[in-house]
C-alpha positions in Angstrom: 74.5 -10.5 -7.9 71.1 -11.1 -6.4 67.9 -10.8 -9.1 66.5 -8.7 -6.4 69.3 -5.9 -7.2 69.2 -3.0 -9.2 72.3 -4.1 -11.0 70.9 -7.4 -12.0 68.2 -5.5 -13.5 71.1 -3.5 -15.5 72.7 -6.5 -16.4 69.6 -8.3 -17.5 68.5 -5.6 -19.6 71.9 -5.3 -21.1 72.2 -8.8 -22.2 68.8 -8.9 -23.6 68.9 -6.0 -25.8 72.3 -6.9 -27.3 71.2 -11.0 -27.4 67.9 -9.7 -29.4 69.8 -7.2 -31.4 72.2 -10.4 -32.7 71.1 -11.9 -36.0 73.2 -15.1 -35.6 72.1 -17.6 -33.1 75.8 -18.6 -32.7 76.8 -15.3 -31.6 73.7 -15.5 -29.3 75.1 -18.3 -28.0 78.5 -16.9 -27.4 77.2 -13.6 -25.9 74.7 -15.7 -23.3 77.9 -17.4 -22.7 79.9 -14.8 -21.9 77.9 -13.2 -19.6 77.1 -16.0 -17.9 80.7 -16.4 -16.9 80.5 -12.4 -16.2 77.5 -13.3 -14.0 79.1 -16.2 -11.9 82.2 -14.1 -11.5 80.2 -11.6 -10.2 80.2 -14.0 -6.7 83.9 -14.8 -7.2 85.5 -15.1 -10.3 88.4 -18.1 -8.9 85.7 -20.3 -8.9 85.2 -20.2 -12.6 88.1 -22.8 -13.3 85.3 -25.2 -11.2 82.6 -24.8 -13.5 84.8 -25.1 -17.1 86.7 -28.0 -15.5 83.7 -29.5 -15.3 82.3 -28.8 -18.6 85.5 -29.9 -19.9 85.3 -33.5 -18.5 81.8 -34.2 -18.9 82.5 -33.0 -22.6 84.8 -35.6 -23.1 83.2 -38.2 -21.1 79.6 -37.5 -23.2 82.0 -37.8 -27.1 83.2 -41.2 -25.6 80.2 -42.7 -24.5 78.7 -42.0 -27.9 81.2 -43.8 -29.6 79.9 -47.4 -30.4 81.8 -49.9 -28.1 80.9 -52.5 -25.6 79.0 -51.5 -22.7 82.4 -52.3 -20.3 84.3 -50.1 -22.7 82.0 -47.4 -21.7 81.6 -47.7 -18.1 84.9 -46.4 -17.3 84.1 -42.9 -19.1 80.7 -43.0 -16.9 82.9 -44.1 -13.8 85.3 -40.7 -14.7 81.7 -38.1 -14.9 80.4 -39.6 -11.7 84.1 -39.3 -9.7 84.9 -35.7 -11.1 81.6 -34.0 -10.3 81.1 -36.0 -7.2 84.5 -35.5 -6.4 84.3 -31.5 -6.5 81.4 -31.5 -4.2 82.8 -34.5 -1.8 86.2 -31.5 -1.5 84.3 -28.1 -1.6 81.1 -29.3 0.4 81.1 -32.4 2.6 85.3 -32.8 3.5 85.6 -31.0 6.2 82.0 -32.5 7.9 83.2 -35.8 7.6 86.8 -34.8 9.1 85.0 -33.0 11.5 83.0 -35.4 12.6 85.4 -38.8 12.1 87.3 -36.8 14.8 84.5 -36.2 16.9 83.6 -39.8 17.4 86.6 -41.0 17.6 87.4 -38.5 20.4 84.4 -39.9 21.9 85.5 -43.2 22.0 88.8 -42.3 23.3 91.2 -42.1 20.5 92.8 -38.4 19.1 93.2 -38.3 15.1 94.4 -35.0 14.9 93.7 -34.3 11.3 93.3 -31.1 8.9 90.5 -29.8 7.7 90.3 -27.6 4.0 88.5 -24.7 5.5 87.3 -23.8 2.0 84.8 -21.5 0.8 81.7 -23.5 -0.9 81.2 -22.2 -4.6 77.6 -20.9 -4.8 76.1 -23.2 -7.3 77.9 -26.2 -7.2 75.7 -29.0 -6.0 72.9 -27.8 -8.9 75.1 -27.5 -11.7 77.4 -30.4 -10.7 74.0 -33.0 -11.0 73.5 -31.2 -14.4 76.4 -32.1 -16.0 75.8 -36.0 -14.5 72.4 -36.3 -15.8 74.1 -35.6 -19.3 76.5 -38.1 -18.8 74.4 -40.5 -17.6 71.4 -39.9 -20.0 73.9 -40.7 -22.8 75.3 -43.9 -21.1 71.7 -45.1 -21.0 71.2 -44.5 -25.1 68.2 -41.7 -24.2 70.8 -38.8 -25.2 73.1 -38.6 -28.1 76.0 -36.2 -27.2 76.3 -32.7 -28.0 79.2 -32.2 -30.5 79.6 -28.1 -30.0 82.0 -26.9 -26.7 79.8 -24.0 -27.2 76.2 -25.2 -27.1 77.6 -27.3 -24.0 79.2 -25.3 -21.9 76.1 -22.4 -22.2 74.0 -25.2 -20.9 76.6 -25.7 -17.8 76.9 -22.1 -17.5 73.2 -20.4 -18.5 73.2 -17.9 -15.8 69.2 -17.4 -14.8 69.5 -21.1 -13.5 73.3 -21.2 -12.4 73.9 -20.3 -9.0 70.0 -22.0 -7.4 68.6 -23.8 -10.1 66.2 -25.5 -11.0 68.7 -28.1 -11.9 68.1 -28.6 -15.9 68.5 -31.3 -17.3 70.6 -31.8 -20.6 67.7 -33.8 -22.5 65.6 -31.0 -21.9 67.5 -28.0 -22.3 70.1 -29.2 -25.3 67.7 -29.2 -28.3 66.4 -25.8 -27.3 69.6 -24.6 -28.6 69.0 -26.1 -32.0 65.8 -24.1 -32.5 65.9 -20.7 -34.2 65.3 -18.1 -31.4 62.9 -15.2 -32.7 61.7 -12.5 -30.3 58.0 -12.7 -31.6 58.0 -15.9 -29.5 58.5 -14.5 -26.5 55.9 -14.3 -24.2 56.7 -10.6 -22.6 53.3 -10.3 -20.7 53.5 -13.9 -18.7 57.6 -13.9 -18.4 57.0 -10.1 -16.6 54.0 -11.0 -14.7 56.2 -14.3 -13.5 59.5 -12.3 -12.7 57.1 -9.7 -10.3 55.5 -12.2 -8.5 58.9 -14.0 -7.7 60.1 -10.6 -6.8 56.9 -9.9 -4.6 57.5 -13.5 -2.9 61.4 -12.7 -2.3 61.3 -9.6 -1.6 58.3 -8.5 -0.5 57.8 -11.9 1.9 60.3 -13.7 2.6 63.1 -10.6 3.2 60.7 -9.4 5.5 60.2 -12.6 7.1 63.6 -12.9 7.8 64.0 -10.7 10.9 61.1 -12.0 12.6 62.2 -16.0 12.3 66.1 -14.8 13.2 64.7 -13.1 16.2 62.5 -16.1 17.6 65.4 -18.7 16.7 67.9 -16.9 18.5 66.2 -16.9 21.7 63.0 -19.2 21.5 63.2 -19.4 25.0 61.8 -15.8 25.3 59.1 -16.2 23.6 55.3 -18.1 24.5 54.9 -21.2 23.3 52.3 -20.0 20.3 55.4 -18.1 18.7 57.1 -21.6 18.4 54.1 -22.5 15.9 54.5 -18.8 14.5 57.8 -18.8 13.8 58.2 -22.1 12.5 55.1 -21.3 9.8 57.0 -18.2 8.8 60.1 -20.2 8.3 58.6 -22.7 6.4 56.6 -19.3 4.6 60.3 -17.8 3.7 62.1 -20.7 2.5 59.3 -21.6 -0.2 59.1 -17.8 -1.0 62.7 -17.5 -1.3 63.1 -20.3 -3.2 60.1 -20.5 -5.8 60.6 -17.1 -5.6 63.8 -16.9 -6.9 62.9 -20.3 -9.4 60.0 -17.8 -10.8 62.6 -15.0 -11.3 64.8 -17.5 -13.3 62.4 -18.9 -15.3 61.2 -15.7 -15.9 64.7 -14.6 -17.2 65.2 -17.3 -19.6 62.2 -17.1 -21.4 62.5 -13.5 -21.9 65.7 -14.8 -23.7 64.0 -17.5 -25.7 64.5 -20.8 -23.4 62.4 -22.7 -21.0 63.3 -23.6 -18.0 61.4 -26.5 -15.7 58.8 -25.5 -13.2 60.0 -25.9 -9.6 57.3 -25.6 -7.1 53.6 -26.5 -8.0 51.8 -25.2 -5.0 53.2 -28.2 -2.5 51.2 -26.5 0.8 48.2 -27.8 -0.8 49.0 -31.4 -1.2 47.2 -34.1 0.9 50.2 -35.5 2.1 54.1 -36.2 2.0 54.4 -38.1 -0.6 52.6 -35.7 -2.9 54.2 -33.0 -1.1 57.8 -34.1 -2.2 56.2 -34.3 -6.4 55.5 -30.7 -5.9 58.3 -29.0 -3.6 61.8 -28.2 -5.1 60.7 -30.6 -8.3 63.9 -30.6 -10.4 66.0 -32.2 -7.2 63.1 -34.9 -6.2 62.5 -35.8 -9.7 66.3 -35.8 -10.4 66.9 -38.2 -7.1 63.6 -40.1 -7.9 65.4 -40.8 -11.7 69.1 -40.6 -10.8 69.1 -42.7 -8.1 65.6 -44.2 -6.2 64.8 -45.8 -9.7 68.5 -46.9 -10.0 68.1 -48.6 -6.7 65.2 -50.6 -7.6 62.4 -48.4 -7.1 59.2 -50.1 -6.5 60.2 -53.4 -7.8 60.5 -56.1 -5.3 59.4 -56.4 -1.9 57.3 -53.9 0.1 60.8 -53.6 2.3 62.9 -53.0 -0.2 60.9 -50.2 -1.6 61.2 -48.5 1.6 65.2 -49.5 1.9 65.3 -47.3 -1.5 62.7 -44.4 -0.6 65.0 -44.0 3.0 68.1 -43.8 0.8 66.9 -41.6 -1.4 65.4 -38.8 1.2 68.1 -39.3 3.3 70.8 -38.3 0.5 68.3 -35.7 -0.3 68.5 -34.1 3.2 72.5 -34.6 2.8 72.7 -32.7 -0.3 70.9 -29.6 1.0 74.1 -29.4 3.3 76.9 -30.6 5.2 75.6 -31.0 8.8 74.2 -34.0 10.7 71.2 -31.4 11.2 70.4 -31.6 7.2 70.8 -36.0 7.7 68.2 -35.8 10.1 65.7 -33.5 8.2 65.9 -36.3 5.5 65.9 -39.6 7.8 62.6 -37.6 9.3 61.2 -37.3 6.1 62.0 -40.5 4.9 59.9 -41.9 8.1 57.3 -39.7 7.0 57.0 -40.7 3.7 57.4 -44.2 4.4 54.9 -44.0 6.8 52.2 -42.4 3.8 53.3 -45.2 1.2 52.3 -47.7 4.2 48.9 -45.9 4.7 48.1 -45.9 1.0 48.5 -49.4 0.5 45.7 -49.7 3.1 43.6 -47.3 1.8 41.8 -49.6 -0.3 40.5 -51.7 2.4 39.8 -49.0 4.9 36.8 -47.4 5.8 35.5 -44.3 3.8 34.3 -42.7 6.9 38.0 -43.2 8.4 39.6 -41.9 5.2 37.4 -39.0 3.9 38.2 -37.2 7.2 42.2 -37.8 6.9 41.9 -36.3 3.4 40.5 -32.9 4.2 42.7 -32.5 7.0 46.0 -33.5 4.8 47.1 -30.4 4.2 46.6 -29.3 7.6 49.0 -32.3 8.7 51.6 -32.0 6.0 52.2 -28.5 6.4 52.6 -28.9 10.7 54.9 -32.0 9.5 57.0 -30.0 7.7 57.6 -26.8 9.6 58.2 -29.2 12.6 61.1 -30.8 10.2 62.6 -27.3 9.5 63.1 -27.0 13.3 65.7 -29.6 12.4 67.1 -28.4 8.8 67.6 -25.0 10.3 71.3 -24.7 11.8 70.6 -23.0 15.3 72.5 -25.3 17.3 71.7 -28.1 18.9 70.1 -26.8 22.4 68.0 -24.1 20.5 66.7 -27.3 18.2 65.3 -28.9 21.1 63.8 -25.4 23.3 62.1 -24.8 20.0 61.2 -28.4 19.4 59.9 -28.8 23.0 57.8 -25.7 22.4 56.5 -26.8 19.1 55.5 -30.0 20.0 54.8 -29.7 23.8 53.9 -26.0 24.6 56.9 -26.2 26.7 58.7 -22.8 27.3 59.3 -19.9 29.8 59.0 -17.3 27.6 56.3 -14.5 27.3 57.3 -12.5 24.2 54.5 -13.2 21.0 55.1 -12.9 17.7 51.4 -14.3 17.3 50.0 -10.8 16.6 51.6 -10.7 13.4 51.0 -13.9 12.6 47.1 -13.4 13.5 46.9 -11.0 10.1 49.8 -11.9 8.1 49.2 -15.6 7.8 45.2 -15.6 6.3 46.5 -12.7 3.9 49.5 -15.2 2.4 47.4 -18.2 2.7 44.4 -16.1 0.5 47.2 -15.0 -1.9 48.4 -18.2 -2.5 45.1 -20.2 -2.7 44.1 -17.6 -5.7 47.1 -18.4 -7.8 46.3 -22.2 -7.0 43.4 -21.9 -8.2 44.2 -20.0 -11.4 41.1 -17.3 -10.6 42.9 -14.1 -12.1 44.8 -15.9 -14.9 42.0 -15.3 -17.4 41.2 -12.1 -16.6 44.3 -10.7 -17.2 45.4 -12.6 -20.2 41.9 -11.0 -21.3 43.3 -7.1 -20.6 44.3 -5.3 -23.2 48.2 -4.7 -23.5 48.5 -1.5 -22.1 46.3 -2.3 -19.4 48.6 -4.9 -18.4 51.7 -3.3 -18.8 50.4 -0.6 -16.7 49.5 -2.6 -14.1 53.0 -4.4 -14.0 54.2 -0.9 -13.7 52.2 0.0 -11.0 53.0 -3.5 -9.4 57.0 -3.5 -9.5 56.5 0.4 -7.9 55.0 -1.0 -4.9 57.1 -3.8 -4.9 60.4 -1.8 -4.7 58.1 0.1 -1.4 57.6 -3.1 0.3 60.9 -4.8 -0.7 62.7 -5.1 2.7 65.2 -2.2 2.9 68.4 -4.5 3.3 69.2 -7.2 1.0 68.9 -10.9 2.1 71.3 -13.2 0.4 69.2 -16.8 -1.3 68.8 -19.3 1.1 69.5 -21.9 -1.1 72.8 -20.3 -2.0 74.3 -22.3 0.8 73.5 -25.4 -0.5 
């Protein structure tokens, strides 16, 4: 059930008039629940038993490790969290790649190790609401959490559906004591939560849907095409995954205030950013700042020497490319951005004593670097295969291709016209304006808006592309 469907909008609207018609927070509760589980059945209904074993154990786990007992008596309860939500994704995600490839090497070096593969189907969801459930865990281990004693307020924050399937990936600290607070409608920002969900419509299906065809074209023969398409293409790819993806973070936010929670924010205009570092604070920020507290920090962060802080950032990006998929081309999307990063943290240590004259320029033309950076590294993170990967890579970086198809006209117009669009919601320049409009001014406009929307919405529907992962 994609939120760019009719019948999510049926849905929706049926669980927020009954939820708002409820005088009992605890039946609000158990209805959100409910059709939360309707919602992920929606995508396959076996996969259920994944999700409530893993609020099960995590339940358990989080009553133990509030009891008061030595910190070794605890560990083991820890130790269970970490192997059981781990353990689904090392089975339904990675098993088969590492099978895969064991036997690959080891057929390259001459030996055959015939073994089987699962050949499962990966659970949409699973690697966002698996790190969920461990940030519970471990945020109680640490003493920064107290445990939740209701199944029901727990399992509704496992299961909330606007943020289920693609995040952003909640965390328990933050979403927990929301369901301790009253919930009364009058709170409710309508205006901004339906403003939000249209423009995350307008981004998902408006621009990147309609991207789609135009980058599956170019990657499926980049040969055929001049080099300048290379550079096209890879900008519209890098144009569609951040509009499918904050796209469809705006539509769930969007969704779960209109029901009384909040959700984190999961993009903060990153194509604007100076460089990679700052790039990484502001793209997909519930995963970064999850791996920067989950594990970079774990690892020793910054403390210690200049090397060992880049040991822990390499880890850390590395495992971040990993968990976006199970392919060697998702490792090397994170070992190239680990390189880049550690190459920024280097520079800014030397910033201090370089020269102004020297730095000044590098600073305007930050952007300009990070963004070619990163649509060169999605050359890599998209799965085209391995020769495609490197014809598009040779065109990208050294103008080097046959081809003499373009896909530069439309990137001539179309590209100014998105960059414009987004550099007015950076900058915040309507914002004021229309919280100044009266009501129905608003509303009609929103009206008007969604109209158009569902003109320009691409005519076939386009699965998430962060469904995958």
């Amino acid at each position: 059930m994609l939120f760019t469907e009719f019948r999510y909008l049926a849905f929706f609207a049926l669980v927020f008039v009954v939820h708002w018609s409820l005088r009992s927070d605890t039946w609000r509760k158990r209805w959100l629940l409910l059709a939360s589980y309707a919602f992920y059945a929606a995508w396959d209904w076996r996969f259920l038993s994944l999700i409530m074993f893993s609020t099960t154990v995590d339940f358990i786990c989080g009553r133990m490790l509030g009891r008061e007992q030595p910190r070794w008596g605890r560990k083991p309860w820890l130790a269970i969290s970490c192997i059981a939500n781990l353990g689904l994704l090392a089975v339904f995600k990675y098993f088969d790649f590492f099978v895969e490839s064991g036997q690959a090497f080891f057929g390259w070096m001459g030996f055959d190790f015939p073994l089987s593969t699962l050949n499962v189907i990966l659970p949409v969801g699973i690697s966002f609401y698996t790190f969920q459930t461990l940030s519970y865990t471990i945020d109680i281990y640490r003493g920064v959490l107290k445990p939740v004693r209701s199944k029901l307020d727990f399992a509704l924050f496992v299961g909330f559906f606007p943020q289920l399937v693609a995040g952003p990936i909640v965390r328990a600290i933050d979403f927990l004591p929301q369901l301790d607070v009253r919930k009364v409608f009058a709170r409710v920002d309508v205006r901004a939560c339906l403003t939000l969900f249209l423009i995350g419509f307008i981004k998902k299906a408006c621009v990147s849907d309609n991207l789609a065809p135009i980058v599956d074209d170019y990657f499926a023969d980049p040969m055929a095409y001049d080099a300048i398409s290379a550079w096209a293409a890879a900008s519209f790819y890098a144009i569609q995954i951040y509009c499918d993806f904050s796209g469809y973070s705006d539509m769930a936010i969007a969704s779960a205030q209109l029901l009384g929670y909040q959700l984190c924010i999961n993009f903060a205009f990153p194509f604007f950013t100076t460089n990679l570092r700052a790039f990484w604070s502001r793209w997909h920020i519930s995963l970064s700042s999850w791996l920067r507290d989950y594990l970079y920090i774990p690892l020793g962060g910054n403390r210690g020497s200049v090397w060992f802080m880049y040991r822990n950032l390499f880890i850390t990006l590395v495992l971040c490319g990993l968990w976006h998929g199970a392919g060697w081309n998702y490792v090397l999307f994170g070992v190239i951005h680990a390189v880049g990063v550690i190459t920024v943290a280097g520079w800014m240590r030397r910033v201090p004593t370089a020269r102004p004259l020297l730095v000044r320029p590098l600073h305007w033309l930050g952007p300009y670097i990070t963004f070619w950076f990163f649509c060169g590294s999605l050359i890599v993170f998209r799965p085209s295969g391995t020769q495609a990967t490197l014809d598009v890579l040779g065109a990208y970086l050294w103008f080097d291709t046959p081809g003499t198809q373009s896909v530069a006209g439309t990137f001539v117009w179309l590209f100014p016209v998105l960059v414009a669009a987004h550099a007015v919601a950076w900058r915040g320049w309507l914002s004021r304006p229309w919280r100044a409009a009266p009501g129905w001014l608003c509303y009609l406009v929103l009206g008007i808006g969604f109209g158009l929307a569902m003109q320009w919405a691409a005519k076939d529907y386009v699965a998430f592309l962060y469904f995958q992962f």
